[in-house]
C-alpha positions, 0 to 999 in steps of 0.5 A: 658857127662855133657850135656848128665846128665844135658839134663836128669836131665831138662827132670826130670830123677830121681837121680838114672839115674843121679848118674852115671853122678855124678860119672863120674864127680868125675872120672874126677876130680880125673884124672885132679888133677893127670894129673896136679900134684895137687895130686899124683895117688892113686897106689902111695898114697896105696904104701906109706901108706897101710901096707901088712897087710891092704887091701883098702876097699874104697878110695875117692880124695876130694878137700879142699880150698887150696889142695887135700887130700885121705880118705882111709878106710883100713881093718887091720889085717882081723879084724880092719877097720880105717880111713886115711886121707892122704894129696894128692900131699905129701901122708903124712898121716894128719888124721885118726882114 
């Protein structure tokens, strides 16, 4: 799939043919990071840190030097949006707002 996206960006395919190329790329990084344990799976981090009365409203896995973390972004409350970072491999919640 990577040759695929970088045979379309040499031929000079614009970025909206090529954003789902960088998706996938972000799909297998994730995926790699919970198959080597390097962070636990997002069901396991939403289990831990989510109430009952908040809903997901987006979630991304991002690398930092040294680990991974989650960035949550919850709806609480049916009103309320807030942010969560949560430390990937501990689900400890380290930021937020």
């Amino acid at each position: 799939m990577i040759a695929r996206c970088l045979a379309l960006a040499a031929l000079g395919v614009t970025a909206a043919v090529l954003t789902p190329c960088a998706a996938i790329e972000e799909h297998d990084a994730a995926k790699a990071a919970v198959t080597t344990r390097a962070a636990m799976p997002l069901e396991a981090i939403v289990d831990r840190v989510v109430g009952a009365d908040a809903q997901v409203l987006d979630a991304e896995l991002e690398r930092t030097p040294t680990s991974y973390r989650y960035r949550l972004k919850l709806l609480e409350h049916g009103h309320r949006v807030r942010e969560v970072v949560v430390d990937g491999r501990t689900g400890a919640v380290v930021g937020g707002d």
